[in-house]
N, C-alpha and C positions, 0 to 999 in steps of 0.2 A: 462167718466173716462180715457179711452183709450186716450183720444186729451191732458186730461190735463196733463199726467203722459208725454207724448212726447216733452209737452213744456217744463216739468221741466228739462228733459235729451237734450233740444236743446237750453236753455241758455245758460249753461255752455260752450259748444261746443261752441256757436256764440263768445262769452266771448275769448274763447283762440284762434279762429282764428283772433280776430281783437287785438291781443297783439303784432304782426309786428312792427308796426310803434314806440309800448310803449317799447318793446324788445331794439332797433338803440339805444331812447334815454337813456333807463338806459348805456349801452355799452358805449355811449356816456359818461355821467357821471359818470362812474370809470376809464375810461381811460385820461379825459383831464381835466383840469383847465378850465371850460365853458368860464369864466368872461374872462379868458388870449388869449382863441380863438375866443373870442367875438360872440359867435354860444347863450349862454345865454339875448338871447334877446325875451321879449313878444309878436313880432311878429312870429320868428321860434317857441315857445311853443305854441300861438294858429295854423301855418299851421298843427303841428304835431297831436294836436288836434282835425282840421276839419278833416285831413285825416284817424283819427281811428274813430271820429263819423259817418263820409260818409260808411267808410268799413264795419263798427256793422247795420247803417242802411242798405245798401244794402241785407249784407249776409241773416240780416231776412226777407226781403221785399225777397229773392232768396227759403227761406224757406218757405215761407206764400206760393209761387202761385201754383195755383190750375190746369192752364194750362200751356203745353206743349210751347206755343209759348212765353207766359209771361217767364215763368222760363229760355226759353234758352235766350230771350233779356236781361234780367235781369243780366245774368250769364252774357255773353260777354262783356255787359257794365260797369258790374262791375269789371269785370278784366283787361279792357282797362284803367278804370277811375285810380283803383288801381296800376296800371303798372306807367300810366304817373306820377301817386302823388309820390312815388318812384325816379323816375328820377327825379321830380322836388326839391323834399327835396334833391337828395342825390348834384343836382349842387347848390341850393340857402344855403342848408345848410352843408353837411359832403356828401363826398362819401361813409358813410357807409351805405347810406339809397340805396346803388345798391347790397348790399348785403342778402337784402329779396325782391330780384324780382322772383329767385326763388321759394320760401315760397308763397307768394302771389299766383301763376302758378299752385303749389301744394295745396295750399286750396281750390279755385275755382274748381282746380280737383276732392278733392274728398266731395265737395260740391254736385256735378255733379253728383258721384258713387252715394251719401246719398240718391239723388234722381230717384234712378233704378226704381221705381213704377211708376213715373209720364211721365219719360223718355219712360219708358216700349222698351225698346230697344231687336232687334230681335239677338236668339243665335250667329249669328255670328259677330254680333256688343257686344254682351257681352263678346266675346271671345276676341274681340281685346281691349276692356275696362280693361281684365283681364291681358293682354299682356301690354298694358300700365302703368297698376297698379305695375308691376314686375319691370319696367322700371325707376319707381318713386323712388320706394323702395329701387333698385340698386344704383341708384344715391345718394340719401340720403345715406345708408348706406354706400357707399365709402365715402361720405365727414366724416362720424363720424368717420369712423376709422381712415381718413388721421388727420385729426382736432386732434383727442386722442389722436395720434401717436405722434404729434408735444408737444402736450399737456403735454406729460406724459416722454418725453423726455427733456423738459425743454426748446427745438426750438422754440416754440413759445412764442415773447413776451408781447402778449395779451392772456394770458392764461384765463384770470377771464373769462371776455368776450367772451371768444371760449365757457369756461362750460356753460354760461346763451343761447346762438347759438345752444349749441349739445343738451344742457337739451328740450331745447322746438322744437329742430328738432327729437328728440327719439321720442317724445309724438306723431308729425304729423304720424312716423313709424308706432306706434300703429295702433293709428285710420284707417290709409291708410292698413295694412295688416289684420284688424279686416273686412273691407267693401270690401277688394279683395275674402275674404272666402266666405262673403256673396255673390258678383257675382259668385265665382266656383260655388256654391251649386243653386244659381238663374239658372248656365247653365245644370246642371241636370233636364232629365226628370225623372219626381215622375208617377210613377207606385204604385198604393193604390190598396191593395187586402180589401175587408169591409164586412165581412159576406159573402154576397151573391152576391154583386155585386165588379166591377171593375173600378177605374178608371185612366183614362191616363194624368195626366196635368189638371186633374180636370175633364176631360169630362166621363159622364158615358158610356164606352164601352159597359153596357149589352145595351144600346138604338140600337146599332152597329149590335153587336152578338147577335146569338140567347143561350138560355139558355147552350143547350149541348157543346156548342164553349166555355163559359164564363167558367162552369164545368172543361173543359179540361184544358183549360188556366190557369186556378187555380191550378190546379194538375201537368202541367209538370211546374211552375212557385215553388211548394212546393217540387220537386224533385224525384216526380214520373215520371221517365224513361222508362218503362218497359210498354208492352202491359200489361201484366199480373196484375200489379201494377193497370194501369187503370180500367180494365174487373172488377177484385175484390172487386171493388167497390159493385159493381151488386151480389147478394148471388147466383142469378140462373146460374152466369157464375163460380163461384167457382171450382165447379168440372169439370168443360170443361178445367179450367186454369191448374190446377192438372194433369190432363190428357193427353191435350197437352206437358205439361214439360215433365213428365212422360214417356210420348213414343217418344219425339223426332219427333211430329209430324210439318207439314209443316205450315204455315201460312194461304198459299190456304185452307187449313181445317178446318177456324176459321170462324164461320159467322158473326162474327161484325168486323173483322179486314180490310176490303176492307175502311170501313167507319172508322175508327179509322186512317189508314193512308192518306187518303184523306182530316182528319181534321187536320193531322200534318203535308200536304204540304197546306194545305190553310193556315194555321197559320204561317207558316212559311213564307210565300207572307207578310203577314200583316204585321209580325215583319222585313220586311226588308225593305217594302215601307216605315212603320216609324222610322227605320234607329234607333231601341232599341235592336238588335241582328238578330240570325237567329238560326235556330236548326240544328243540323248537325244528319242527317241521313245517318247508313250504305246501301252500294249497298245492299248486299245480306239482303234482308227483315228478310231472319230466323232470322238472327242475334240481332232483334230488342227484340227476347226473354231473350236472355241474355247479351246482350251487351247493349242494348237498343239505345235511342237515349240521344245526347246530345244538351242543351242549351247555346249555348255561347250568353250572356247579353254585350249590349252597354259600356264604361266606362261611359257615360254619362247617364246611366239609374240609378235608383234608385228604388229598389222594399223594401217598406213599408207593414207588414201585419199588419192589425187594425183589424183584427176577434175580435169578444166580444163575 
């Protein structure tokens, strides 16, 4: 159900990337007399032709493959092939066909993004995909304002033709800022708190830790700070907790606290070796009664609870 519901949402799409080619020629035909420029000939209507059928086939034969090396040949080839078809209509036929060389560059791109699963690319190559994608964005979006600008001033005297250009360069925007969110959110690690257990990126943590590490983790991750916060868990520790507040007594006087802090500097190790935060502990241990300790999280972290 899942495969076929993907085709439905990936015709379309194949559909309007390969509208390039169809885009020149309508452009084409509101701005000139064909017959008078002598460009209306059945040979330029079928290259225009092969070059939007070659493009629709590629892009899906780019969607179909299932491997890493198919997809990235496919990709290249089909942006070289589409590059030259481009140049070649734009000197056999009009130079407006140098006008979606950019567009073509931009599709294959975020053809490329579509395929982040298959690619499976490592965060700091998501990062510069992400850093790319802003780049795309920028670009395109200065051309529509400059385009507008001329547009809506009247400077420009191919106005129809600029809106059919800006209309279907907005859409590329869309698409291209819809699949930048999904890499930001791809470069988040998911921290999943599930009942009883935890996991990092999918991996179950409790395999890792042992039960009373998982406990804790869970608890300073829920925003329990405080020794006391944790002990009280425990009904036998209640009144030791009470009592300690109570008289201002030292820490050294707590029989579970050696071990309580010893599992908030091992945890602290963990969360720094996987670069998702670290917890900030006062020098003076009293302190940890009422000031407690603090968790500073990754930006790049994401904590999810799914308790049922």
């Amino acid at each position: 159900m899942a495969g076929v519901i993907n085709r439905i949402k990936l015709y379309p799409l194949v559909l309007y990337f390969s509208l390039t080619y169809a885009l020149v020629a309508v452009v084409l035909f509101f701005s000139f007399d064909l017959k008078e420029a002598g460009i209306a000939t059945p040979v330029n209507a079928l290259m225009v032709a092969a070059a939007t059928i070659i493009q629709i086939i590629f892009i899906l034969l780019i969607y179909a493959s299932k491997k890493k090396l198919f997809f990235f040949i496919l990709l290249f080839t089909s942006a070289a092939l589409n590059v030259s078809s481009a140049v070649a209509l734009a000197l056999l036929i009009h130079k407006y066909f140098f006008t979606i060389l950019f567009q073509i560059i931009t599709i294959h791109y975020i053809v490329f993004i579509l395929k982040y699963r298959l690619v499976s690319l490592k965060r700091v190559y998501l990062k510069a995909a992400q850093i790319t994608s802003y780049v795309f964005i920028l670009a395109l979006l200065v051309w529509e304002i400059v385009v507008g600008y001329f547009i809506m001033t009247r400077t420009e005297s191919r106005w129809l033709e600029s809106i059919f250009y800006n209309a279907y360069d907005l859409l590329l925007i869309v698409i291209l800022c819809y699949n930048t969110i999904k890499i930001s959110y791809m470069r988040k690690i998911k921290l999943v708190l599930k009942n009883d257990r935890i996991y990092l990126n999918d991996i179950d943590l409790n395999k890792i830790l042992n039960e009373d590490y998982v406990s804790f983790v869970k608890a300073i991750l829920n925003n329990k700070n405080k020794c006391y916060e944790i002990f009280n868990a425990e009904a036998k520790f209640q009144k030791n907790c009470e009592s300690c507040l109570k008289d201002n007594l030292t820490v050294e006087c707590c029989q579970k606290f050696g071990i309580l802090f010893e599992k908030l500097e091992n945890i602290n190790k963990i969360m720094y070796f996987l670069r998702i935060g670290k917890i900030k502990i006062p020098i003076n241990k009293d302190r940890l009664k009422y000031d407690g300790w603090k968790v500073a999280l990754s930006r790049d972290l994401v904590v999810k609870n799914d308790e049922i």
